[in-house]
C-alpha positions as CSV (number, residue, x, y, z in Angstrom):
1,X,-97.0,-33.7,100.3
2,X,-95.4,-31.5,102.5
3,X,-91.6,-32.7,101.2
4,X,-93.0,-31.5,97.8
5,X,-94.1,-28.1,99.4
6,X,-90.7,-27.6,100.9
7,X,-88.6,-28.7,97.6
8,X,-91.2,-25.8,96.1
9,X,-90.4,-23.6,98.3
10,X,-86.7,-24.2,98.2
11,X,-86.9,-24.1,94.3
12,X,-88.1,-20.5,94.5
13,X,-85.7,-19.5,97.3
14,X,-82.5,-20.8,94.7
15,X,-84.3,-18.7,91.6
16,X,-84.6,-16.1,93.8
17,X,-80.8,-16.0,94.5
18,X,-79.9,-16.5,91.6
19,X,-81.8,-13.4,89.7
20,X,-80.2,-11.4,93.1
21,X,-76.9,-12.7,92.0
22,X,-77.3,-11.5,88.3
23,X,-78.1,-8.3,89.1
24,X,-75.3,-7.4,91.3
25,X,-73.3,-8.7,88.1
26,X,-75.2,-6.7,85.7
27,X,-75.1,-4.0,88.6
28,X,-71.0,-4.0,88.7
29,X,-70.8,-4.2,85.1
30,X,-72.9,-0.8,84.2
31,X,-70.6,0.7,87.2
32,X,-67.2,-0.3,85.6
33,X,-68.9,1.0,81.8
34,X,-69.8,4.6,83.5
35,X,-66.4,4.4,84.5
36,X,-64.9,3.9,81.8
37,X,-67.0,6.4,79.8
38,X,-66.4,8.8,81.9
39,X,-62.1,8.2,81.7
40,X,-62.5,8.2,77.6
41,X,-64.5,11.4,78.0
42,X,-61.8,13.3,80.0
43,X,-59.4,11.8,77.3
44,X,-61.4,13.2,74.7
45,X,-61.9,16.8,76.0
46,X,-58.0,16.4,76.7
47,X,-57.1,16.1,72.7
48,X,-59.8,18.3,72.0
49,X,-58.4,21.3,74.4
50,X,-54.8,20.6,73.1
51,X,-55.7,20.8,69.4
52,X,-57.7,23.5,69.8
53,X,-55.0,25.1,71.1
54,X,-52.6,24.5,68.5
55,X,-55.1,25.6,65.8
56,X,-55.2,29.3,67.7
57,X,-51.7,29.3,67.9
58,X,-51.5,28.3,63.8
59,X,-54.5,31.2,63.1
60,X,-52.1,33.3,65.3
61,X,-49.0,32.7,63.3
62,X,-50.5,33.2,60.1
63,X,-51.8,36.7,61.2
64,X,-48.6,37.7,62.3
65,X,-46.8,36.7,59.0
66,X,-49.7,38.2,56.7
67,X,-49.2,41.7,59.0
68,X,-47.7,44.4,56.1
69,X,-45.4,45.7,58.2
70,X,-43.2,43.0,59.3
71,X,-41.7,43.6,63.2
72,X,-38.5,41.1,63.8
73,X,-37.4,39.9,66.9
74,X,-33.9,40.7,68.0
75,X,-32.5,37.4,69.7
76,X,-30.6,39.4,72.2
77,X,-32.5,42.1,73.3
78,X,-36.1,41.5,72.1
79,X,-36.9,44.8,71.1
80,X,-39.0,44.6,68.2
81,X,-38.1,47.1,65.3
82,X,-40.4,47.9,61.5
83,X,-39.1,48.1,58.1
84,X,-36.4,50.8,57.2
85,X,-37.7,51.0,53.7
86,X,-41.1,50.8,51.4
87,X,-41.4,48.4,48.6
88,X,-41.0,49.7,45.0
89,X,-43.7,48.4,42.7
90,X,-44.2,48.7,38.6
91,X,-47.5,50.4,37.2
92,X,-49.1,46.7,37.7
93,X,-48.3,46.4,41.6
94,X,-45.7,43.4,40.8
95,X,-42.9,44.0,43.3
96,X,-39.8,45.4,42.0
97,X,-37.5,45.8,45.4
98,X,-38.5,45.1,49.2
99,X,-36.9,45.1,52.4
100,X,-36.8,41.2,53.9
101,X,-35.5,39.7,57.7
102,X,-32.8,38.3,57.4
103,X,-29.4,37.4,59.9
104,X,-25.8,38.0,60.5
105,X,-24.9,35.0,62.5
106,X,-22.5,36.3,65.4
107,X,-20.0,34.2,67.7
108,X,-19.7,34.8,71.5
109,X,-16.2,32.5,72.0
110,X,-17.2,33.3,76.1
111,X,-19.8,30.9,75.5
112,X,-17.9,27.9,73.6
113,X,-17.4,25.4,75.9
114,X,-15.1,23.3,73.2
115,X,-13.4,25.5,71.3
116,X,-11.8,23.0,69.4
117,X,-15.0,20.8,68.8
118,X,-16.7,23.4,68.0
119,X,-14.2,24.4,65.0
120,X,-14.3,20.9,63.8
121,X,-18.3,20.7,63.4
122,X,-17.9,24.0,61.8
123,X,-15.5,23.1,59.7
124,X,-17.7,20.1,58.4
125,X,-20.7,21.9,57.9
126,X,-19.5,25.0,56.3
127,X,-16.3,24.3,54.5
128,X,-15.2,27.5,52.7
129,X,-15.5,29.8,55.4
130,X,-11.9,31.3,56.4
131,X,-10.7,28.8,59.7
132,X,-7.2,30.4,60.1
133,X,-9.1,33.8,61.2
134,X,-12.4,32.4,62.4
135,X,-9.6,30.5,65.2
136,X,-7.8,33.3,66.1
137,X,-11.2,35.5,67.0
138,X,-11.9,32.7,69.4
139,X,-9.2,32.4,71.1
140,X,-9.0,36.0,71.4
141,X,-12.5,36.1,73.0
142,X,-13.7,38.5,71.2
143,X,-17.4,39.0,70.1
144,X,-17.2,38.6,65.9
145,X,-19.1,38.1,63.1
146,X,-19.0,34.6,61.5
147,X,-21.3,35.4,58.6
148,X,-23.4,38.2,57.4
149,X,-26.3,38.0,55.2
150,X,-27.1,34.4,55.8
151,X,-30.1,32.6,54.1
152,X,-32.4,30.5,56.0
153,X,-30.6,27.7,54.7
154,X,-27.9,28.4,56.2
155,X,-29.3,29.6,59.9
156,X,-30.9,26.3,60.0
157,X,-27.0,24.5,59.5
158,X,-25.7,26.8,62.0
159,X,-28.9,25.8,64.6
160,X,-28.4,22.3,63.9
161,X,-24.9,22.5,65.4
162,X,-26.4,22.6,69.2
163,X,-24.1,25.8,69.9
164,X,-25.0,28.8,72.5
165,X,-22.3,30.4,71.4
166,X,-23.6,31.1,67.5
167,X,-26.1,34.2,67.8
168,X,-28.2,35.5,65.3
169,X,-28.6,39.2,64.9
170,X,-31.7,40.4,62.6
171,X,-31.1,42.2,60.0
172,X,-33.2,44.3,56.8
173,X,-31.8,43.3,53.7
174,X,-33.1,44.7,50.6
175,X,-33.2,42.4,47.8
176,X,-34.5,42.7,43.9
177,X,-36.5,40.2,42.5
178,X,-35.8,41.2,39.0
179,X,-32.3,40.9,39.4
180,X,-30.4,43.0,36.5
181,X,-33.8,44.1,34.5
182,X,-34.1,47.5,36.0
183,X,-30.7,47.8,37.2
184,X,-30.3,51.4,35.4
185,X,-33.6,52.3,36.6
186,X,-34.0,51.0,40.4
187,X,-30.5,51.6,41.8
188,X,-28.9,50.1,45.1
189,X,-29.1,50.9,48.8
190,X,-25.8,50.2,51.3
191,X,-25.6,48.3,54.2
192,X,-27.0,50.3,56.1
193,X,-30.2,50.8,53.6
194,X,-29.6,54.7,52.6
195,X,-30.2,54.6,48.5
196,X,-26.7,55.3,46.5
197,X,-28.4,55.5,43.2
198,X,-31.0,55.4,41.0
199,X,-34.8,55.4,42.3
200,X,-33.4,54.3,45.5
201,X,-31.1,57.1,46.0
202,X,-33.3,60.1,44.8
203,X,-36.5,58.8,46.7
204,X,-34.4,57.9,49.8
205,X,-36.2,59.9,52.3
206,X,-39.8,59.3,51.0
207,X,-39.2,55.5,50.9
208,X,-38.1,55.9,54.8
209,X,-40.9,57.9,55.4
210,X,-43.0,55.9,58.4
211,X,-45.7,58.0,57.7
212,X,-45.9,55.9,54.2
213,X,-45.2,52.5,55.5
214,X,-47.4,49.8,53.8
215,X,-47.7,52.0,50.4
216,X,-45.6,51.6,48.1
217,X,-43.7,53.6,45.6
218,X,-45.3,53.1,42.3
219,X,-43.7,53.4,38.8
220,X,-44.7,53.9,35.4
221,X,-42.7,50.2,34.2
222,X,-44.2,47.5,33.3
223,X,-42.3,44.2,33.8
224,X,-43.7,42.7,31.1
225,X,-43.1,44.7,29.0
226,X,-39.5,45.6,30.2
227,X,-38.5,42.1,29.6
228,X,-39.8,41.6,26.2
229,X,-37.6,44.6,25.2
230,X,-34.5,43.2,27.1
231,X,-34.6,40.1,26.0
232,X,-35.0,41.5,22.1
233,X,-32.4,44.0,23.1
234,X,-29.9,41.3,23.9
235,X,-30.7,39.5,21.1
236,X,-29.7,41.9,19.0
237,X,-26.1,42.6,20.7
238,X,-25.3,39.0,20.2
239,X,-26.7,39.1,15.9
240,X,-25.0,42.5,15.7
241,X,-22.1,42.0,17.8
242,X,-22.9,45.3,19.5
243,X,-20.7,46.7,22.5
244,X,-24.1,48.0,23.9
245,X,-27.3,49.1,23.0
246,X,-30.4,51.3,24.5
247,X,-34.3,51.3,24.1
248,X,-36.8,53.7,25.2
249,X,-40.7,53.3,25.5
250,X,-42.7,56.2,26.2
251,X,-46.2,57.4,26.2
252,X,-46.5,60.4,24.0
253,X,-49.3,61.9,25.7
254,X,-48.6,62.3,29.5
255,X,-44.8,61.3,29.5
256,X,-45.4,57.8,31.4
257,X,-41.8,55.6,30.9
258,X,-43.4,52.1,30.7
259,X,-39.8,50.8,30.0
260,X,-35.9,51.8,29.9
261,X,-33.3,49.2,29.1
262,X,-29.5,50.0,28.6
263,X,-26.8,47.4,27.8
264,X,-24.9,46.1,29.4
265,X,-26.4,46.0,32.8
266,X,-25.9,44.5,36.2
267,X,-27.1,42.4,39.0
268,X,-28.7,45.4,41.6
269,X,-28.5,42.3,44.3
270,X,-24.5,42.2,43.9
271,X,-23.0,45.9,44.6
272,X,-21.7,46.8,41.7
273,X,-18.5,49.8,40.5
274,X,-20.8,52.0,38.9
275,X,-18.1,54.2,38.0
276,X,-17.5,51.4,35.1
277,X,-18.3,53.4,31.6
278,X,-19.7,50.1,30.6
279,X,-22.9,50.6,32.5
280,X,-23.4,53.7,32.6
281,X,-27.4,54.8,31.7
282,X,-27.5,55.2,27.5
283,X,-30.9,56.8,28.1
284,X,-30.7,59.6,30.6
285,X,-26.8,59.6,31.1
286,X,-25.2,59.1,27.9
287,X,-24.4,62.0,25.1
288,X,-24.6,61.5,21.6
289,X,-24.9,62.2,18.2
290,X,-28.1,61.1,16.8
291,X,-27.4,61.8,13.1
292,X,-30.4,62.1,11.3
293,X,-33.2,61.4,13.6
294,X,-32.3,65.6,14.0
295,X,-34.0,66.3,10.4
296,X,-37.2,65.6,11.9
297,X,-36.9,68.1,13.8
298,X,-35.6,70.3,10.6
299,X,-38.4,69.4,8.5
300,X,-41.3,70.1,11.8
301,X,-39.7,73.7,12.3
302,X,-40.1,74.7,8.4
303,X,-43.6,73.5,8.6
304,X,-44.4,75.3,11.2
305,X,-42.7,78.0,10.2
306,X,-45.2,77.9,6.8
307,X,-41.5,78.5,4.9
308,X,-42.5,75.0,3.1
309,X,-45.6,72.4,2.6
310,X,-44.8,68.5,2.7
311,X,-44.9,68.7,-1.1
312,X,-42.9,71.9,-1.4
313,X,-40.2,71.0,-4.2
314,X,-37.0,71.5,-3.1
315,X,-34.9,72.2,-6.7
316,X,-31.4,71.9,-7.8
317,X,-30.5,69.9,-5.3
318,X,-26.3,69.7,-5.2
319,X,-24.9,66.5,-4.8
320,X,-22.6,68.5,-1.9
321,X,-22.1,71.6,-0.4
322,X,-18.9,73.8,1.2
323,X,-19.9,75.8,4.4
324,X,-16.2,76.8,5.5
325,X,-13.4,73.9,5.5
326,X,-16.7,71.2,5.6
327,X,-18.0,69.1,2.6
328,X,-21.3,68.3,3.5
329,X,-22.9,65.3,0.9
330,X,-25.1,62.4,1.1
331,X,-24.4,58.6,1.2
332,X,-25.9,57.8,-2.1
333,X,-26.7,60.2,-5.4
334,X,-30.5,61.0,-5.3
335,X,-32.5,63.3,-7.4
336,X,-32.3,67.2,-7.8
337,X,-35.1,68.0,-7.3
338,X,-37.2,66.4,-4.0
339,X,-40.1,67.3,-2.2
340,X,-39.7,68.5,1.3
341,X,-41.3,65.2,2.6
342,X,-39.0,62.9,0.2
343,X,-36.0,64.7,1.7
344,X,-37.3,63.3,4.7
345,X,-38.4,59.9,3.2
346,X,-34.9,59.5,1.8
347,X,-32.5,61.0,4.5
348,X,-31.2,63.8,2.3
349,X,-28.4,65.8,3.8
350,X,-27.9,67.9,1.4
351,X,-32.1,68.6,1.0
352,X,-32.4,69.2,4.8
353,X,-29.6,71.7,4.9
354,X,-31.4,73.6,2.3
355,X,-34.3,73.6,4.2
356,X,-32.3,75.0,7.5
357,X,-31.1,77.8,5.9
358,X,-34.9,79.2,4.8
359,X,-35.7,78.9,8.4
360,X,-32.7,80.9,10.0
361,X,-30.1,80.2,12.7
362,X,-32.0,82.1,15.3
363,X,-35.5,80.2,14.7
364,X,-33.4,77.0,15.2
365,X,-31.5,78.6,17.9
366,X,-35.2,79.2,19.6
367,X,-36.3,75.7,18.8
368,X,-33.8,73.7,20.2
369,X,-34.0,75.9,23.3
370,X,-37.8,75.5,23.5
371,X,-37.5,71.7,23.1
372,X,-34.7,71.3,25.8
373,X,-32.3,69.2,23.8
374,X,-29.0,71.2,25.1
375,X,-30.4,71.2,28.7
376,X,-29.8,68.2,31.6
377,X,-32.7,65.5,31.1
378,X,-35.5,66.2,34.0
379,X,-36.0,62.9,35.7
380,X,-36.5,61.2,38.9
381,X,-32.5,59.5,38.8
382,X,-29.5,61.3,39.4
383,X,-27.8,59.9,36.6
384,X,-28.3,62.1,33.8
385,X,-25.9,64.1,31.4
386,X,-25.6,67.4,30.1
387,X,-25.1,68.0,26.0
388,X,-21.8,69.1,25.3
389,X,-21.9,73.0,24.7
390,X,-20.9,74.4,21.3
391,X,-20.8,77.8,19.6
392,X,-23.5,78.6,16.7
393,X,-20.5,79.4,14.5
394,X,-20.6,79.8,10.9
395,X,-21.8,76.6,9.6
396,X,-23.8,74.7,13.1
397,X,-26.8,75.6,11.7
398,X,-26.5,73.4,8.4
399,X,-24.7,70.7,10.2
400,X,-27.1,70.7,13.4
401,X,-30.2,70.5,10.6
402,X,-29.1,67.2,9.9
403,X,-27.8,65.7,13.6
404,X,-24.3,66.7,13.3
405,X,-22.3,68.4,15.5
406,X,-24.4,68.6,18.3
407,X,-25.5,66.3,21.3
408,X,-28.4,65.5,23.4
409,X,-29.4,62.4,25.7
410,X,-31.7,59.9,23.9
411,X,-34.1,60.2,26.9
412,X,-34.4,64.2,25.6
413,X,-34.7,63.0,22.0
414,X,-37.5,60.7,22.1
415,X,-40.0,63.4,24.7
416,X,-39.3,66.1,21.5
417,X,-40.3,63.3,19.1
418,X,-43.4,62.3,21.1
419,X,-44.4,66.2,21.6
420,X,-44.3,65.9,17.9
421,X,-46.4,62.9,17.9
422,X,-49.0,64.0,20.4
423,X,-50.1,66.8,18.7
424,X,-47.5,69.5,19.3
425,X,-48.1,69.6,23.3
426,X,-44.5,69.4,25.2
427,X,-43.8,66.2,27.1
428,X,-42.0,65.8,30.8
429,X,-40.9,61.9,30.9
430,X,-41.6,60.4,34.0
431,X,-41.0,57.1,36.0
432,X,-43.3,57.5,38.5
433,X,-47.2,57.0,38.3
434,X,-49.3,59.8,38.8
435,X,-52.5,61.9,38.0
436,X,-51.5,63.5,34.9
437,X,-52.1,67.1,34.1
438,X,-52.6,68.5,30.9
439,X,-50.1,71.1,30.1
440,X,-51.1,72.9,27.4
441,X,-47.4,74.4,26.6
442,X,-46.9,74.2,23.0
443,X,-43.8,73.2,20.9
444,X,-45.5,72.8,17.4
445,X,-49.1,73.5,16.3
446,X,-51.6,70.2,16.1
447,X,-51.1,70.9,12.5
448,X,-47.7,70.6,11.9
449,X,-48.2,67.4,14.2
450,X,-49.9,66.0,12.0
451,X,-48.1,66.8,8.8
452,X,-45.2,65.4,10.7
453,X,-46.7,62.1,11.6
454,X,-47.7,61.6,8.0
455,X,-44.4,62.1,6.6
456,X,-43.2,59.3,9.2
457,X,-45.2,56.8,8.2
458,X,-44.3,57.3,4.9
459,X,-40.7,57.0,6.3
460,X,-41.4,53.2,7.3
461,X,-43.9,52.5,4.1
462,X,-42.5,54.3,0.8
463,X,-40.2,52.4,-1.3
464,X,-37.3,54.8,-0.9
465,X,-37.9,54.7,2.6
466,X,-35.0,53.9,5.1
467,X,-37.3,51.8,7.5
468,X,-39.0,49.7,5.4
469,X,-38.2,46.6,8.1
470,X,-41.0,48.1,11.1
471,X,-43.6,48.1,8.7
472,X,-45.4,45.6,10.9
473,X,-48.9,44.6,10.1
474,X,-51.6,45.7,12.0
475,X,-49.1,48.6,14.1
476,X,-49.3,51.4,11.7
477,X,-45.3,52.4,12.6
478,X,-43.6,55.6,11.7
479,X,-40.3,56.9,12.8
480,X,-36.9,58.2,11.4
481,X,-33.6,56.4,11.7
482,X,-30.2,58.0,12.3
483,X,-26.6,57.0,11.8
484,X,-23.9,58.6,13.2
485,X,-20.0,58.5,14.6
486,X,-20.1,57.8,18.2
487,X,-19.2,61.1,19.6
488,X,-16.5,60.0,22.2
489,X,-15.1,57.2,19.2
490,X,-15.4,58.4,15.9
491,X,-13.8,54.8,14.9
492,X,-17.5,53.6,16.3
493,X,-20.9,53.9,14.7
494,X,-24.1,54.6,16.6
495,X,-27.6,53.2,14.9
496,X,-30.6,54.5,16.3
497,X,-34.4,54.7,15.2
498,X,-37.1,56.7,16.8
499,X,-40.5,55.3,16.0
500,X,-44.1,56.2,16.7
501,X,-47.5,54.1,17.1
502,X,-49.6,54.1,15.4
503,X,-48.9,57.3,13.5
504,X,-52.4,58.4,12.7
505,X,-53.3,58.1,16.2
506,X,-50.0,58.5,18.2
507,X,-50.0,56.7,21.8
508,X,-46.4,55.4,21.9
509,X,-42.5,56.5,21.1
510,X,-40.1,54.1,20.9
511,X,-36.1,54.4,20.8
512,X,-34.0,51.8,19.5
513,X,-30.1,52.3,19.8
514,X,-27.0,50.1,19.2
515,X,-23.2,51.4,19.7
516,X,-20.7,50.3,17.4
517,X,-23.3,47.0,14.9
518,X,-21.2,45.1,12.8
519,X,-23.2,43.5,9.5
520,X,-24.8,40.5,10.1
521,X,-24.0,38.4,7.1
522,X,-25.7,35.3,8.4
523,X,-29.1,36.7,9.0
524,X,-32.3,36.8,6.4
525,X,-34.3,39.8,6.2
526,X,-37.6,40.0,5.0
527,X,-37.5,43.2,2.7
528,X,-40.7,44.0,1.3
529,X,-41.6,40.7,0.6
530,X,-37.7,39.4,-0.5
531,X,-36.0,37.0,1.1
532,X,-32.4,38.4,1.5
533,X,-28.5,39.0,3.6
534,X,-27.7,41.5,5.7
535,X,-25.2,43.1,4.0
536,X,-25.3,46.9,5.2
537,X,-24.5,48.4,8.0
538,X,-27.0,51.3,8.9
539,X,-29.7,52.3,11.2
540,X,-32.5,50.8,8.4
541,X,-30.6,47.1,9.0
542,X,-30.0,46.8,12.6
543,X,-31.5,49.2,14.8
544,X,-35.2,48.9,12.7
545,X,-35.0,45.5,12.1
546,X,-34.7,45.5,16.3
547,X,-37.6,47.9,16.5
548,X,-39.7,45.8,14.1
549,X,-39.4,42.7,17.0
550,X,-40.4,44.6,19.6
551,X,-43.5,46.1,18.3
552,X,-44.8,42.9,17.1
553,X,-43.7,41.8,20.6
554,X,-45.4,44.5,22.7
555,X,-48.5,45.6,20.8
556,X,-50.7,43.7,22.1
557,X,-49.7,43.8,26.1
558,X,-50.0,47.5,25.8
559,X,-54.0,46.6,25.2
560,X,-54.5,49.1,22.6
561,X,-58.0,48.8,20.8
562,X,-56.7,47.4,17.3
563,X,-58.9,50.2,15.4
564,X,-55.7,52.2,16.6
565,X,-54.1,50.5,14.5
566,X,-56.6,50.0,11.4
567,X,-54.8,50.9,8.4
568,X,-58.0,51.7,6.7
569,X,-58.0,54.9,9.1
570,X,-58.4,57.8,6.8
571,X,-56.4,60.7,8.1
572,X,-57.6,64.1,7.8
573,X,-55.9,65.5,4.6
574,X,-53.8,68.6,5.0
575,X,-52.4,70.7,2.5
């Protein structure tokens, strides 16, 4: 019994022990685990700390490149500088020319530690630059320019060649977007960003202006617009074989340019000789005849006059008339007697010098002064031109009635047509966006404006019409064509047409002009229905065909409410 009693006892002392020993286990175990919880813990916060410290530094370098006004870093000195020049937008805020950072990459040879390694790894990596004088500038040891201008592309070539020695200055380039579409318009800056023409050059000190930095300059264009028109424009060089060509679109009522091509042009990024005739600016700079697009002007002048009516007959019409050693005649024989709009309608020389002479030389004479066609174009470029002068001698006024013998900028032909259009209210063309002011400075009577607009349409719808190919559906076009010697080369013709939309209603001029068309034999017109060759060479087959395009083209970007354009608008009638 008492054995048993001590193999009891000894049996509980073992059990004993060995839940002791468990629990020192168990008891080690939860030590090591809080351990280790606590190490993966202080790895966690670790990562969490060092991302959260990149993210900052991300939000932090987004904020700095979304900042308007950009500040570079100079590598050398540090000194933080803004941007020399405000950005140039069109009348829908799409950028048209900005200042940008970019890098002249310098060489300090004091630095080079291998000269001639150094040449060889440049060598490699930029093959065409010039070695022969690059290796003299080293060795002379003196601080030089490598490359000016350089892309990113190429900074990140030159940093990937390890070398002290390269440094890279900042530098404000300003660069154009658009390339060559509002080369005439926009202008170029130099090196050292002061404008040499164009916008640039006439709004120089505004678009330094820090007081302005972060707004910028605003213009009447609209990109969309002014590509549609070039790219119709060109078109029609290449089908005409045109040495150039111009277009103009303007709003009649407050003078806005929404877009001014002129042919051929030039890349505004690439500086450019601009002394080249070739691109000179048709539309404000160059001087021409316009031919018959004057008899509009003719034709408004007796109406307002009340010396005629648009169905005034005209009668015993000559086929030509003497006025000194000049034989003054039309192109083709037409009837004797026309009314005053049909000598419109039909382009009658003859007719329209009739008409001149009822209205006087000194009422033309007061006209033409009134509607600034002799004076310098008023526009916000410094390329413009100035007619050539000429006497009223004895027979000016019948050959200016019908565009001959005198000269005027397109730019101050289509405002005098769209104060025509807009109800007789003078038109200042612009190319910058602004509040507009009524001016209430008259050049013809709402009346006459009207009479005038009717007679245009007519111009593009009647049968004996000469531009018959903008009758576009749904537009409503009128206008007048004109073709004439090119003033500096009589050898050279110059086709233009001068249209406005939609007549009834007028919102829109729109010049046309090519210098020197040839026929285009290959192309099918679509006259009134017939399919047919181009087999003439006159304003009615080139420069309204071209007109025609752009309309259709344009319309409806310019969002105007289609009941502008409603042809069953009935006009007020006016005796």
């Amino acid at each position: 019994m008492i054995k048993r009693k001590k193999n009891k006892k000894n049996y509980n002392t073992n059990q004993s022990s060995f839940y002791f020993e468990d629990y020192l286990e168990t008891n080690r175990n939860n030590k090591f685990s809080q351990k280790k919880n606590v190490f993966q813990d202080r790895i966690f916060l670790l990562f969490f700390l060092f991302f959260s410290l990149i993210l900052i530094f991300s939000f932090k370098i987004i904020h700095i490149s979304l900042n308007k006004v950009e500040l570079f870093e100079n590598v050398d000195n540090k000194k933080k500088f803004k941007l020399l020049r405000r950005d140039i937008v069109d009348r829908n805020g799409i950028l048209i020319s900005r200042n940008v950072q970019t890098f002249h990459a310098a060489i300090n040879p004091n630095l080079i530690k291998n000269k001639n390694n150094f040449l060889i790894k440049l060598k490699l990596t930029f093959p065409d630059l010039p070695y022969k004088k690059i290796e003299k500038k080293i060795y002379e040891e003196k601080y030089f320019y490598l490359k000016k201008r350089i892309s990113q592309k190429d900074k990140e070539k030159f940093w990937a060649l390890g070398e002290k020695a390269i440094i890279f200055e900042p530098f404000q380039s300003r660069i154009y977007p658009h390339s060559n579409l509002f080369s005439h318009i926009i202008g170029q800056v130099d090196y050292d960003n002061y404008g040499i023409s164009g916008i640039e050059k006439y709004f120089d000190k505004d678009l330094k202006d820090e007081n302005l930095a972060g707004t910028p300059l605003e213009l009447t264009l609209d990109t969309n617009i002014q590509h549609l028109i070039s790219k119709e424009l060109n078109d029609a060089l290449l089908t005409f074989k045109s040495v150039g060509g111009a277009a103009l679109l303007i709003n009649v009522e407050n003078g806005e340019i929404l877009s001014l091509v002129s042919l051929p042009n030039f890349d505004i990024n690439k500086r450019t000789d601009l002394k080249d005739n070739k691109y000179t600016n048709k539309i404000t700079k160059g001087v021409y005849e316009l031919g018959s697009i004057f008899k509009t002007f003719t034709i408004a002048l007796a109406l307002e006059n009340e010396l005629v009516k648009p169905q005034t007959i005209i009668k015993d019409i000559p086929r030509s008339i003497k006025c000194s050693k000049f034989k003054i005649s039309d192109i083709k024989e037409f009837p004797r007697n026309l009314s005053v709009e049909d000598i419109l309608i039909r382009s009658s020389n003859v007719g329209t010098l009739l008409i001149a002479r009822k209205i006087g030389e000194e009422k033309f004479k007061q006209f033409i002064n009134d509607a600034n066609l002799l004076k310098t174009p008023e526009i916000q470029i410094e390329e413009v031109g100035k007619p050539i002068k000429f006497n009223w001698n004895k027979c000016k006024l019948e050959t200016v009635s019908f565009g001959h013998g005198i000269t005027t900028t397109p730019l101050q032909a289509v405002s005098v047509y769209a104060s025509l259009a807009n109800g007789g209210t003078i038109v200042k063309p612009s190319l910058i966006k602004k509040p507009h002011k009524k001016k209430y400075e008259r050049l013809i009577s709402d009346k006459t404006s009207k009479r005038i607009n009717k007679i245009l349409r007519k111009v593009v719808t009647e049968k004996e019409g000469t531009a018959s190919l903008a009758d576009i559906e749904g537009f409503n076009v009128g206008g007048k064509t004109g073709t004439s010697q090119n003033y500096n080369d009589k050898n050279k013709n110059l086709n233009s047409f001068i249209s406005i939309f939609p007549s009834h209603k007028p919102k829109y001029a729109l010049l046309v002009m090519l210098e020197d068309p040839k026929v285009a034999k290959d192309l099918i017109y679509n006259y009134r229905g017939i399919k047919i060759k181009g087999t003439r060479n006159e304003a009615g087959w080139n420069s309204v065909y071209v007109a025609g395009k752009i309309i259709k083209k344009i319309g409806p970007i310019l969002a105007i409410n289609n009941n502008d354009f409603n042809e069953e608008y009935v006009a007020e009638k006016i005796n």
